[in-house]
C-alpha positions, 0 to 999 in steps of 0.5 A: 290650110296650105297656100298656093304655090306663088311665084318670086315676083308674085305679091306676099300671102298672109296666113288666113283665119277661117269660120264656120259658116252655112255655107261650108256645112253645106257643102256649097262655095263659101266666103272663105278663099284659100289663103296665100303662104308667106314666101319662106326666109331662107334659114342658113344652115351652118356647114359642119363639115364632117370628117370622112368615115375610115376607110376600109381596111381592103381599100374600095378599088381592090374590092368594092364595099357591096362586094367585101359585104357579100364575101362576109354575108357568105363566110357567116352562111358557111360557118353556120352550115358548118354548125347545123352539120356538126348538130346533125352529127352530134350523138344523143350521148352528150359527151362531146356536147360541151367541147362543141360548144366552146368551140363554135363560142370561140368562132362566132367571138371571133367572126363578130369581133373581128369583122368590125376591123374590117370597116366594111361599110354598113357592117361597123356596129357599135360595142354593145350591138354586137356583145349583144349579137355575141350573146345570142350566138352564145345561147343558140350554140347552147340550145344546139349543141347540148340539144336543148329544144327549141320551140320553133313549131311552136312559135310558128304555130302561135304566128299562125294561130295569131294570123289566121286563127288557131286550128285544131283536128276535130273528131272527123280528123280535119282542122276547124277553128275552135272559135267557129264553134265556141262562138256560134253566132246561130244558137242565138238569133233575132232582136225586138226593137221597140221606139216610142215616137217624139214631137215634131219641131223646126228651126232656121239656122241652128248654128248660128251661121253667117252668110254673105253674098257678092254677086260675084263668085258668091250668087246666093246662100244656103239657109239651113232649116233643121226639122225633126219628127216631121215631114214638112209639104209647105214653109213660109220664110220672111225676109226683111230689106236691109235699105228699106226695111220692107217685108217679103214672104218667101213661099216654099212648096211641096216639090221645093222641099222634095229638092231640098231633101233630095240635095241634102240626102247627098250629106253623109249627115242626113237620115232617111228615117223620118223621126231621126232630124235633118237638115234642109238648105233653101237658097236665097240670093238677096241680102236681107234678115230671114225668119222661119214665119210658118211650117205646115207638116203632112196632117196640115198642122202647124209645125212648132217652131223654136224661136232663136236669133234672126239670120241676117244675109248681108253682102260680103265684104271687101277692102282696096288700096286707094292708088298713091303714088308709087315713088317716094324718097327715104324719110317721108310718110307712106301715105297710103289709104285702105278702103273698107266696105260692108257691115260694121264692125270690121277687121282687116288684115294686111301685110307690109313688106320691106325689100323681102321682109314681111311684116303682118299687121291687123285694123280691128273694130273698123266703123264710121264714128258715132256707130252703134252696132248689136255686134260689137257686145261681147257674146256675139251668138247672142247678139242677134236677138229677136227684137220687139221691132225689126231695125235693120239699119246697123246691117247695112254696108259701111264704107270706111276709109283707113289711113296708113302713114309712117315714116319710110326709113329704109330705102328699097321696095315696099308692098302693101298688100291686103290679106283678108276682111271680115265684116261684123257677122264674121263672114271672111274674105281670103285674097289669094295671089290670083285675086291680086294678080287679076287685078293686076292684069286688068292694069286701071288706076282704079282701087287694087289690093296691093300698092307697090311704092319705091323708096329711093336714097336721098342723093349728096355731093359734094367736091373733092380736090378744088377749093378757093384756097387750092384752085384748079388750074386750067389751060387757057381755052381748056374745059375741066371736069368739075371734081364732083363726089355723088354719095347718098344717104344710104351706103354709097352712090346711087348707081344708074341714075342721072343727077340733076347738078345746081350751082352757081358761077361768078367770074373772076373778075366778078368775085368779092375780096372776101372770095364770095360770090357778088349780085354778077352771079350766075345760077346755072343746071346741069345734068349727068347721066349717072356718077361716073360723069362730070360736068365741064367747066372752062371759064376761070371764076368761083363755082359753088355748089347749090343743089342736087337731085334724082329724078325722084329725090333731092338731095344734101350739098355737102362740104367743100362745096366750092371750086376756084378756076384760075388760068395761069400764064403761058411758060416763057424761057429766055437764054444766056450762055457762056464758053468753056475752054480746055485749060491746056488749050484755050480752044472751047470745049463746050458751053454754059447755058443759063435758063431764066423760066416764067410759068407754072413749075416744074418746068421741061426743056426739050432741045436737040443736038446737032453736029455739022458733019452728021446727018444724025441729031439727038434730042435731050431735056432738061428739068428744071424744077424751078423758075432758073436752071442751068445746063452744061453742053460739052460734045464727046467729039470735035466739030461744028455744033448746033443746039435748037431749043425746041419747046417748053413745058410747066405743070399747066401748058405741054409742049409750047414751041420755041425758036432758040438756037445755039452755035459753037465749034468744039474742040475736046481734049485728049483722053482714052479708056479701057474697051470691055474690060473684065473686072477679074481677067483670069489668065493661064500661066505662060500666056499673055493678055490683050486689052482695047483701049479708044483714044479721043482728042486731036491725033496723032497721040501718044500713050503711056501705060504700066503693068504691076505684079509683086510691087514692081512697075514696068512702064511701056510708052506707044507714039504715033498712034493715028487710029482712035482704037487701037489693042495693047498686047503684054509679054507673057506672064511666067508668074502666077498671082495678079497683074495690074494694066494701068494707063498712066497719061496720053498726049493730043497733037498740041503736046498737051498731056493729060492724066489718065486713071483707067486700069484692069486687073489679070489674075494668073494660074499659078499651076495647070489643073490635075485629075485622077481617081480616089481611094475606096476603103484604100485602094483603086479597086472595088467589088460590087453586085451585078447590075447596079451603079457605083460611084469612083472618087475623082480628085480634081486640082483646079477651078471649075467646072472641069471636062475630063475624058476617060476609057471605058472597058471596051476601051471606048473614050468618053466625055464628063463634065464635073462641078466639085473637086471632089466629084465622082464619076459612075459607072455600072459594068465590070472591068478598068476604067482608066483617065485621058484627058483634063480642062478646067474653066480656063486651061488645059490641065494633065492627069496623074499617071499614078492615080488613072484607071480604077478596077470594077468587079461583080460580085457571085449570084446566091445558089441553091440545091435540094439535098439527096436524102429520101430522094427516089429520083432526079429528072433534071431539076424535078427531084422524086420525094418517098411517099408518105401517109396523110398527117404524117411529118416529113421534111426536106433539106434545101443547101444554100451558096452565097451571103447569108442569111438567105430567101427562098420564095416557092409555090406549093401546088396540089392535086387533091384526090378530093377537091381542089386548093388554090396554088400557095406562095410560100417563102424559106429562110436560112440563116446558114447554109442549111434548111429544112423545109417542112412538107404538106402531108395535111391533105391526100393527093400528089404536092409540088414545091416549086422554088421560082425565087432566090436571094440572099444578104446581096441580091434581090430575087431574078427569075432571069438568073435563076432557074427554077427547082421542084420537089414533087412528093405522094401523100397517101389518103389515110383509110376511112369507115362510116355507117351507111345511115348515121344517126340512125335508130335501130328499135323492136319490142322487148318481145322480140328476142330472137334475131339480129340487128344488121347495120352496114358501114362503108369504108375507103382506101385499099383493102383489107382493112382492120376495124374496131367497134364500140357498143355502149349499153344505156346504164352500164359505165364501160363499152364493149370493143369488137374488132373485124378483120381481113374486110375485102370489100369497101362495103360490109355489114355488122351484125350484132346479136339482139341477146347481146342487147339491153332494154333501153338504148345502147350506142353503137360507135366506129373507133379505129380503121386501117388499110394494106397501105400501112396508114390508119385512122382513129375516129374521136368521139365525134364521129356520127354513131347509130343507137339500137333502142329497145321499148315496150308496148304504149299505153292510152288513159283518159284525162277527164272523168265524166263521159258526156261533152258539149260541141265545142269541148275538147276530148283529151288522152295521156300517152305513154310510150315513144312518140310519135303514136297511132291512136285508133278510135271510131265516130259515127260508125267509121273507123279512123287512125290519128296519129299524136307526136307527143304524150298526149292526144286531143281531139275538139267536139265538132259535131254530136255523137259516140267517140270511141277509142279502140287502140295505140301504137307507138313507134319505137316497136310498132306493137299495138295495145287494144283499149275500148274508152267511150265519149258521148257529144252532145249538142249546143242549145239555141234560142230565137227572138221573134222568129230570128229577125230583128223585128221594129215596133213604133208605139206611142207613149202607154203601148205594150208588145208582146216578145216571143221566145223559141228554144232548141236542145234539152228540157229545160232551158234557162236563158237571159236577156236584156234592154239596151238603148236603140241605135241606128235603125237602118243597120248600117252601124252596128254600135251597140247601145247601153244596157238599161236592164236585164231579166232571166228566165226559166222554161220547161218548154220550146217557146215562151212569151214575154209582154214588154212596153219600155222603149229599148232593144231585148234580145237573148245574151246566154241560154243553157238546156240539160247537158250544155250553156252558151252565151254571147261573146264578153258575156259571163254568167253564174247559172249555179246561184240563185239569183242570176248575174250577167257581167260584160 
């Protein structure tokens, strides 16, 4: 039984077992409850990925797959009208049967072979599927073509004949079902029913059931009383208490038991009739045993009573979760108590349910210790007996108390929830999910059916980064974070929870040699709101971890579990300096400055330079990674300077301020330096260099420098120079290669010189850059196609990139921009193209006078032109071809100009003289200068051979370059000859020798036309050939002789027709014919020999002639005609009378022959059986009835019937009852008695009089033998 739908958050649902009981027989509420379903586990399903079907060969955005499926749908619909209409022309000779045939074997295996390249959707069957499809094409092109029948009237009429029945004409030439006479349920009617009576008797709860009640949704119980042969007015029921064992007499009344029939007369299980059993239900609504004391029937005499197991009402019962509490830590035991309540033994049945993980578990034999139940045997039907004396004291409820207590190993949410009980008697409570979630709602501390507990991950922690042996250093006056790590038992920390933190603290001071806390230590708690917090400490001593907790669980310190605080000192800095003089001098050039440092290390000096003459300062720092440093102060400039000493640094204490300063007057020596220099200065040939040099020192000074090239040094000297930037400027540089500036030495007010080391480098063109244009295949000179881009070869000397200019053929001046020497520049129209101008990266160049302009030329556009040979005449470029007839060959030639090979694109349009056809594109090539081009003569009307496209070996098609050319040319119809009714089939009778036959042909084209016609006689090997000349019309009559004719058939075929235009036609053995048949007069003869028939029977005839046939007979005085489509005629017998045939026709020569056959039809006997009713007899044990028989037909009759077991008396199920015995019987009159005392059904099974026999469908007898058989 399926579960209610639950909710995600609903409680867990187990599935219920469930027993039959009173109740649900009844149709009344039972103790069972829907039961709830398990939440389903999601299953995962491996991905598979598939790769994606191919595509189809005309891609879905050309044309949609519905679409390419409708265009094959109709391709096959056409060739298969195709196929009907060459089986409708197809002629009774056979000689073109078999080349038909290979040819549609040949389009169905390539339609359904080649449709699966297409890849339509839905239409890529398998190898086999369509060789099967093959195979069927192949036998219905074989059954077509060689005209093989096909039985499809008959497979339509077995499908009718299955559906509705199979119908034939009788002999009123109307259509019955043969069936409606065969078996004609009238010819035997009536039954006799005889029943002998049985003995009353009564019983309480037949089956044993259990019930209980709740006083809830259960108020009271229905007891089944089951009675049979009796109708009860008054019963008595005891009832026993179950606390008190006190006796209670239950009256139950006449009009009682009228409502309890009437509710039971509801169940599709109760009968009317009175000797059939029924079952009555009495409802109880007190706990209690109940026996069936007395039964009173409508004689007032005491109903039997069968004596069985007492029926026990106890109440339901039920089972609760005892409330716990609902928080537990991981590792402890659930600890969780279900209450169980009513009569022993019992079971319950519960599930558990871990973080969505259901587990369902079973308590079986609940009872209190020491308890000894009638139940808990084996055969518990049996159980309850009737005892000598009533105990009730083992049906009590029981209360018992179950323990559930097992470890909680795995954090998260656990459910215990209860899912059914049952009691000793089997009665069975469901909880579903609206019990659990009623009591839910009703939100008391009182019992549930479910206890929810949370098991929380026990918390850990400990430190990292801080141990005694690497304390943590902390600014005096400054609080720390204590480097806490939280974890759990589980995987990872516990998230979104407050930590509860114990340790313990003892100041510095306080702290044992050993590094141990003393009796001085503080115990101190600290809470944090969750794992990213941690608690602050300031106070320098050892804090060690104790303990730590949730608000639900405690948990592990782990190790290191302690901490040192220290506060370092304060960094201190203390200053020496020293003077540094110029050697040349002796004035001071800048200071020495000794740092001596106390404090944490490393250490940061900020300090600031200030010059006495600017407003400006700069501040600086030095690292010092120890407790000593040093530093050397030497200012760029001379002046005034102050160093201020600002503040100090360690690893502890930032920014501690300072009070040191720092006074000295500086007086630098002379120097100077290259300004800007480039590592690589490239020069120009001829031109000169320049250079910035700055000058420091006490001016004026004076300087020397050099210029090397080629291993000769030039020395040059500057005095006097009071600025302290000034620019050196060389002479012109006449030679190429590198040139070296060097500065050698500079000399300060005092006279004091110094060494300088300064020197750039000067790379010098050793020649001017050059342009002009390359070669192409040896010479400046290039032809190429109109329209697209060439490339001229440019030859460069220099460094790039380079700019050159040049002038088109308009004679306009353009700009470029090259990279390589050897770059090209393009261009794409005709004409010299000629260089002006050059520049390289660095200089000016010249272009070669030899090498600068370049020619550019086009090369000729393909021609095309239509030779003038059978050419009528020209209108412009529409050029008039001599007409032709259709099929005949005929060609054009197309002159060509340009690079071969060529391509000649045209469109080929038509104007049928019947239907239309689609312009074509079409494409000529030429490997000369000459093609011919073959024209389309498959078809009459008027073609036009449009050349829109040209190209050959060089150019691609332009329409704009070309125009286009048509060739137009007549093709003529071919004439045509057709009879006017093909196919059809000319007869008379072989008595009819005078006439003719006229048979009329139309034909087509323009007359006069010449015709010849073929007659071929059935039997002879050789036709006869008729010609006709000079017909001036489009419509003629053939008239043959019937003396020229045969008896049989002869074909009659068209083979050859041509018209004034010169143009013939010759017709192949396809073409549709007539047939001249001539037949002699039908016959007509009986196929059975004796002339009486029964109704029902079938009156059968042989044919002989051509069908169809018109048969003449006469029934019951009117004359009728029928009509037979094949060689036989089969009337069915409806009804009695004279049948009698008195002619046939057949079609081929409408000649009829007179015949007089008689049939005479007789009547179906019948029978009834006390008077056609089925009569009801009740008798006592010893009665007798007497049976009537009445008969209908012909003297004599004999019949047979049988005795079968009774059924169902009301006549609502006609189920037929086992043949006991079986009798026959002959009579020379209309009636007959038979006396009958055995209990069972007789009616008649077959009869038969003088002429005709019946009997009951699936009954089957043997009148010819002595000793009569009946078989079913």
């Amino acid at each position: 039984m399926d579960g209610t739908p639950r909710l995600r958050s609903a409680f867990p649902a187990t599935p219920q077992t469930t027993r039959r009981t009173g109740q649900a027989r009844s149709g009344s509420p039972g103790i069972q409850r829907p039961s709830e379903r398990l939440p389903d586990i999601p299953i995962v399903t491996p991905s598979i990925r598939t790769s994606p079907p191919d595509e189809p060969l005309i891609p879905e955005h050309v044309i949609d797959a519905p679409s390419q499926r409708l265009y094959a749908f109709t391709l096959y619909c056409a060739l298969f009208a195709w196929k009907v209409y060459d089986f409708n022309m197809l002629n009774d000779t056979e000689e073109q049967s078999l080349w038909l045939f290979m040819k549609w074997i040949a389009i169905d295996g390539t339609f359904l072979f080649g449709l699966p390249n297409f890849r339509i959707p839905w239409l890529e069957w398998s190898s086999a599927t369509m060789t099967l499809l093959f195979l069927g094409h192949a036998v219905l092109d074989g059954m077509m073509m060689f005209r093989i029948g096909i039985p499809i009237a008959a497979a339509f009429g077995a499908v009718n004949r299955s559906v509705w029945g199979a119908y034939e004409l009788a002999v009123n030439e109307h259509k019955v079902n043969p069936k409606n006479i065969e078996f004609n349920e009238s010819l035997i009617l009536g039954r006799q029913i005889i029943h002998i009576l049985p003995e009353g008797s009564a019983v309480l709860n037949p089956e044993r059931d259990s019930f209980c009640i709740d006083g809830m949704s259960r108020t009271e119980a229905r007891l089944p009383i089951t009675i049979n042969s009796t109708n009860p007015i008054a019963m008595d029921l005891l009832r026993v208490d179950l606390e008190t064992q006190a006796n209670e007499t239950i009256h139950i009344s006449k009009s009682q038991i009228k409502t309890m029939h009437r509710e039971a007369s509801r169940l599709i299980t109760y009968s009317d009739k009175i000797n059939e059993p029924k079952t009555l239900y009495y409802p109880v609504k007190k706990p209690g045993l109940y026996v069936l004391a007395k039964v009173i029937d409508e004689s007032n005499l005491e109903v039997a009573r069968k004596r069985m197991a007492h029926t026990v009402v106890v109440p339901c019962p039920k089972a609760n979760v005892l409330p716990a509490s609902s928080d537990r830590c991981r590792g402890e035991l659930s600890s969780v108590d279900i209450e169980v309540t009513g009569t022993p033994p019992m079971r319950v049945k519960y599930r558990k349910m871990v973080n969505q993980q259901p587990m369902d578990a079973t308590f079986e034999s609940i009872q209190p210790e020491d308890f000894v139940s009638p139940l808990a045997s084996v055969d518990r039907q049996s159980a309850v007996t009737v005892p000598a004396k009533v105990d009730t004291a083992w049906a009590r409820p029981q209360k018992v108390r179950v323990p559930l207590s097992e470890s909680l190993a795995t954090s998260g949410k656990w459910v215990y929830s209860i899912s059914e009980v049952q009691d000793g008697f089997g009665n069975t409570v469901i909880y579903t999910d609206r019990d659990h979630d009623a009591q839910e709602r009703q939100g008391s501390k009182s019992s549930h059916l479910h206890q929810v507990i949370s098991v929380h991950e026990r918390p850990t922690i400990n430190l990292r980064g801080c141990t005694p042996q690497n304390p943590l250093k902390v600014a005096k006056g400054q609080a720390e974070q204590l480097p806490v790590q939280f974890g759990s038992t589980g995987r990872g920390e516990i998230a979104d929870t407050p930590y509860h933190i114990e340790y313990m603290f003892s100041r510095q001071k306080d702290v044992s040699a050993s590094g141990e806390h003393t009796t001085a230590a503080q115990q101190k708690r600290e809470t944090v709101k969750s794992s990213r917090q941690k608690p602050l400490i300031q106070e320098a001593g050892l804090y060690t971890i104790t303990g730590v907790s949730t608000d639900f669980c405690r948990g592990d310190v782990l190790e290191p579990a302690s901490c040192l605080l220290t506060n370092p000192p304060e960094p201190k800095l203390s200053i020496s300096q020293e003077e540094i003089f110029d050697k040349c001098a002796g004035s001071p050039i800048g200071l020495r400055v000794d740092l001596d440092l106390l404090g944490t290390p490393p250490f940061d000096v900020h300090y600031r330079i200030h010059r006495s003459s600017e407003r400006a300062h700069e501040d600086y720092h030095e690292h010092v990674n120890g407790l000593r440093g040093q530093m050397e102060l030497t200012p760029a400039q001379a002046g005034e300077y102050e160093y201020i000493f600002k503040s100090v640094s360690d690893a502890v204490y930032k920014n501690r301020p300072l009070d040191m300063k720092l006074k000295q007057s500086v007086k630098p020596a002379a120097s100077a330096k290259l300004i800007n220099k480039d590592p690589r200065k490239v020069s120009c040939i001829d031109d000169s260099a320049s250079f910035d040099v700055a000058l420091q020192g006490e001016g004026p000074f004076s300087i020397e420098y050099e210029i090397v090239h080629n291993g000769k040094r030039n020395k040059f000297t500057r005095e006097k120079i009071s600025e302290n930037m000034i620019k050196i400027e060389t002479d012109s540089l006449r030679d190429g290669g590198e040139y070296t500036l060097a500065l050698v030495s500079v000399t300060d007010r005092m006279g004091c010189k110094e060494f300088l080391k300064d020197e750039a480098k000067i790379q010098v063109r050793h020649q001017k850059p050059k342009v002009g244009f390359g070669h192409i295949e040896g010479k400046r000179r290039v032809d190429m196609l109109e329209g697209n881009k060439v490339q001229l070869p440019l030859r460069l000397a220099g460094e790039g990139p380079w700019s050159i200019s040049y002038l088109d053929q308009t004679g306009k001046t353009h700009s470029l921009k090259v990279h390589q020497p050897n770059d090209r520049l393009t261009v794409e129209q005709e004409g010299v193209y000629k260089l002006t101008d050059v520049m390289d990266a660095y200089c000016p160049g010249q272009v070669d006078e030899s090498a600068k302009q370049f020619e550019v030329s086009w090369i000729p556009r393909p021609e095309l032109r239509i030779s003038q040979a059978d050419i009528v005449r020209q209108d412009g470029n529409k050029f008039i071809k001599n007409e032709v007839c259709e099929g005949e060959e005929d060609a054009v030639e197309v002159l060509f100009k340009g690079a071969s090979p060529f391509f000649a694109q045209y469109t080929l349009s038509s104007k049928l003289d019947h239907g239309t056809v689609a312009p074509r594109n079409k494409e000529l090539r030429a490997a000369v200068n000459v093609a011919s081009m073959r024209m389309d003569t498959s078809q009459a009307g008027t073609y036009d051979y449009t050349f829109k496209e040209l190209k050959d070996n060089n150019y691609n098609p332009d329409p704009r370059r070309f125009a286009p050319v048509t060739v137009q040319q007549k093709v003529n119809a071919r004439p045509s000859v057709a009879f006017a009714n093909p196919g059809k089939t000319y007869s008379y009778c072989s008595v009819e020798s005078d006439g003719e036959e006229v048979i009329p042909i139309i034909l087509h084209g323009a007359p006069p036309f010449n015709v010849e016609v073929e007659i071929k006689h059935h039997g002879t090997a050789r036709p006869e050939t008729v010609s006709l000349t000079d017909i001036q019309s489009l419509k003629h009559e053939l008239r043959i002789p019937h003396s020229r004719l045969h008896l049989g058939k002869s074909a009659v075929s068209l083979r050859r027709v041509s018209d004034s235009r010169g143009c013939s036609r010759l017709l192949d053995s396809t073409t549709p014919r007539v047939m001249i048949a001539v037949h002699d007069a039908p016959t007509i003869s009986p196929l059975e020999n004796h002339a009486d028939f029964c109704v029902g029977d079938r009156i059968n005839f042989a044919l002989s002639g051509v069908a169809p046939f018109n048969v003449f007979y006469e029934f019951e005085g009117a004359h009728r005609k029928a009509t037979a489509t094949g060689t036989t005629f089969r009337r069915l017998a409806e009804k009695p009378g004279t049948f009698t045939v008195t002619g046939v026709q057949d079609s081929a020569s409408q000649c009829k022959a007179s015949t007089s056959l008689v049939r005479h039809i007789h009547g179906m006997p019948s029978v009834r059986v006390s008077q056609g009713r089925d009569s009801y007899v009740d008798i006592h044990e010893g009665g007798e009835v007497e049976i009537l028989f009445e008969f209908g037909g012909v003297p004599p009759f004999e019949f047979t019937y049988t005795r079968s077991s009774n059924t169902d008396r009301s006549g609502k199920h006609h189920r037929k009852g086992v043949v006991l015995d079986m009798r026959h019987e002959v009579s020379d009159e209309y009636s007959m008695r038979v006396r009958a005392h055995e209990e069972g059904t007789y009616e008649v099974v077959a009869i038969r009089d003088r002429y005709c026999s019946y009997a009951k469908p699936g009954v089957n007898v043997n009148w010819k033998e002595a000793q009569r058989k009946l078989g079913y």
